[in-house]
N, C-alpha and C positions, 0 to 999 in steps of 0.2 A: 553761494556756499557759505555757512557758516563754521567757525569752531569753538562747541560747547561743549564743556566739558573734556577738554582733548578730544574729542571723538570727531569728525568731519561727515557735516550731513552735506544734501543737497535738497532743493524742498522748491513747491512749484509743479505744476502740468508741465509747461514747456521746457524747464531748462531735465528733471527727471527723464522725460519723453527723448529727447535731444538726445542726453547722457547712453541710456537702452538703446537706442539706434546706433550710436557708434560705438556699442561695444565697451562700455565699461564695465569693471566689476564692480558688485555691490555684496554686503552680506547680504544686509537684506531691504526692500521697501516698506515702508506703513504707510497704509491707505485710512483716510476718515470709518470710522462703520459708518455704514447708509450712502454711501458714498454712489454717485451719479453721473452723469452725461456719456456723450458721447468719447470724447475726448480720454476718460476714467477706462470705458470699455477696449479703446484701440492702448492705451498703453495698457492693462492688465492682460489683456490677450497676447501681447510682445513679452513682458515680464514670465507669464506661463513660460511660452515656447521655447523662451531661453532657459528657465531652468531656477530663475533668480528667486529665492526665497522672500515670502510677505506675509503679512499677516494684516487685519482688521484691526485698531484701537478704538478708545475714545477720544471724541476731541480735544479735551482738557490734556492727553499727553501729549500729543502734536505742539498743542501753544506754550506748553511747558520745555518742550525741544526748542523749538525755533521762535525767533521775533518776529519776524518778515510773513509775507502774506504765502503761506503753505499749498493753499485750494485744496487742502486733504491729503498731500502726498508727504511724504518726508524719506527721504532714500540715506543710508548709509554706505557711504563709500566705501570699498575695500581698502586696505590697508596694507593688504601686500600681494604678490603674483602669485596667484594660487596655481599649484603642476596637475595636470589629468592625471589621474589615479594610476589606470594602468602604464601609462607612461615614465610615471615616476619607479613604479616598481621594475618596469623592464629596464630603464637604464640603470639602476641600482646592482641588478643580475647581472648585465652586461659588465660591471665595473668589479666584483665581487661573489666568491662563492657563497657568504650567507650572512646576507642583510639582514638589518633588525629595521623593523617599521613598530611605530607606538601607534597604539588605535584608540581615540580616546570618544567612551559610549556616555554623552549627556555630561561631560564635565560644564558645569555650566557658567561658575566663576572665573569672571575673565584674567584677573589675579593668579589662579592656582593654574590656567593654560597658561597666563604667562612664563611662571615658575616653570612647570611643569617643561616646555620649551626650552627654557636655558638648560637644564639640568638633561635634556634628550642632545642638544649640540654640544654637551662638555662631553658623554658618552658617544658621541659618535654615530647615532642613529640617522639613517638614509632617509625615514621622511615620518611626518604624521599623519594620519588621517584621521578626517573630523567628520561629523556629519552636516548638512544642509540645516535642520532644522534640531534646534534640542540642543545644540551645545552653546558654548560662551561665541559672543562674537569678538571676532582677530582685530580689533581697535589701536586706537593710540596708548590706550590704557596698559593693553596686553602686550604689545610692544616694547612700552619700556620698561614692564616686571619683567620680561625676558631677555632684558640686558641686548637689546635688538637681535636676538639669534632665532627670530620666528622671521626675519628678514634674510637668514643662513642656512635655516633647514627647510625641506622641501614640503610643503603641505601641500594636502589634496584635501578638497570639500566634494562629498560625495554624497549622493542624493537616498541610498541604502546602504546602511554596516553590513548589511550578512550580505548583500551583491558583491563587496568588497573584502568581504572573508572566502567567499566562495571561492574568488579568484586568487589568494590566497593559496587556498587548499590545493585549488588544480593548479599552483607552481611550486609545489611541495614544502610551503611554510608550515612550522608547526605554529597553532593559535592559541598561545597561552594567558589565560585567565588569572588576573590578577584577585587573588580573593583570600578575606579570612577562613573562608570556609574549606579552601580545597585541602587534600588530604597530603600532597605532597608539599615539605615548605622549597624554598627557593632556590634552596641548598642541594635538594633532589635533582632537579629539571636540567636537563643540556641545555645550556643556552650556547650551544656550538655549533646549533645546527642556524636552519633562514628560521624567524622568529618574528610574527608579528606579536606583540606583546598590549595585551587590551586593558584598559581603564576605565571603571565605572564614572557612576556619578556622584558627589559627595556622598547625597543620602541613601540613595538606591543602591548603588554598586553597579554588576553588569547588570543589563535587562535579558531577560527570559531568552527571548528569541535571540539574542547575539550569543547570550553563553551557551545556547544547544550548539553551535558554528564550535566551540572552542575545543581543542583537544588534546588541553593540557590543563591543569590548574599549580598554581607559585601562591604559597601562603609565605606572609614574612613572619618568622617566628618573635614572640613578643612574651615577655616577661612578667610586664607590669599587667595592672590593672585594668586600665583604659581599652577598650573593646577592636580601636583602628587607630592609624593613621591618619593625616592628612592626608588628601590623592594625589599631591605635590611632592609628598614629602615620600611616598610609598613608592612614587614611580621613580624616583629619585636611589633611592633604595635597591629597588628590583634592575634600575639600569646599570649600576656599577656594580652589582651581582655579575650581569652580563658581559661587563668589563673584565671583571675578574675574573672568570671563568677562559673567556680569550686571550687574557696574559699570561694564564699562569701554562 
């Protein structure tokens, strides 16, 4: 194992292979491109089944990661105990008439999920949900921008957004869309009721197919000139709306 960068890889056939047999978490693996043998085939086939996110690189970033002898693989360790999605929402129901869950779509700076996390455990939110692939990865980095409160609030890595919006809807959450565009600002919106409340990605915002799921839209009303937000700073914003809204 080494630690670069704050970040904790693992890297090797065997100790990798070892690691995926007993179950550890990972964000995610990088494998060599062109990558070969037998050995490559039986762990990318365990890596599938379970579920664990990979991708292909070049080799120049593998040796830019790690010193030691890699054989192509380079694996990222998780960094905290991820909760099954719908697990975390049922006991949230069971504790509470109406949770707020943050959905955050392609946020990708691990930075602004850090932030973003501290400022969801000052407001009180029951959990996050992230995606599998496309968002920042939960590191050492992003741990301690979040003042360790992504080690306090419940995340879920989950392999589809709208599978996860879906289940949402059939437990009568409303899915509001965090957007400059929508026509209601923030001020409008019950945040009284269960609320999963969704966050794009710096540059894009939401993606097409998650904001057709959403069935509400919270614009933050804004003054000056500048066009947005940070997504840090916005959801920051929108969550102690929600706060306000339950205290007053």
């Amino acid at each position: 194992m080494d630690n670069h960068n704050d970040t904790y890889y693992l890297y090797g056939m065997h100790p990798v292979t070892d690691a995926v047999l007993q179950g550890r978490k990972f964000e995610k693996i990088l494998f060599k491109k062109g990558l070969e043998g037998e050995q490559f085939r039986t762990l990318l086939e365990e890596v599938t089944q379970r579920g664990i996110p990979y991708q292909f690189v070049p080799l120049e970033k593998l040796n830019h990661m790690v010193r030691g002898a890699h054989q192509g693989v380079v694996a990222y360790l998780a960094q905290i105990d991820y909760v099954p999605f719908e697990e975390m929402v049922e006991n949230a129901l069971s504790t509470k008439a109406y949770p707020v869950f943050l959905v955050l779509d392609g946020v990708s700076d691990v930075r602004n999920l850090g932030a973003i996390a501290r400022s969801a455990e000052c407001a009180g939110v029951d959990g996050i949900v992230v995606p599998a692939k496309g968002g920042a990865a939960i590191n050492a980095d992003a741990v301690k921008t979040s003042a360790g409160a992504l080690l306090r609030v419940p995340v879920a890595k989950v392999a589809n957004l709208r599978t996860a919006l879906y289940y949402f809807r059939d437990s009568e959450f409303q899915i509001v869309a965090a957007s400059e565009k929508a026509e209601d600002s923030m001020y409008e919106v019950n945040f009284r009721k269960a609320t999963a409340l969704v966050m794009g990605s710096e540059g894009k915002g939401i993606s097409e197919p998650v904001l057709s799921l959403c069935t509400v839209g919270a614009r933050i009303p804004m003054v000056g000139e500048t066009g947005s937000l940070n997504v840090s700073v916005a959801a920051a914003v929108l969550l102690f709306e929600v706060v306000r809204q339950r205290m007053s």
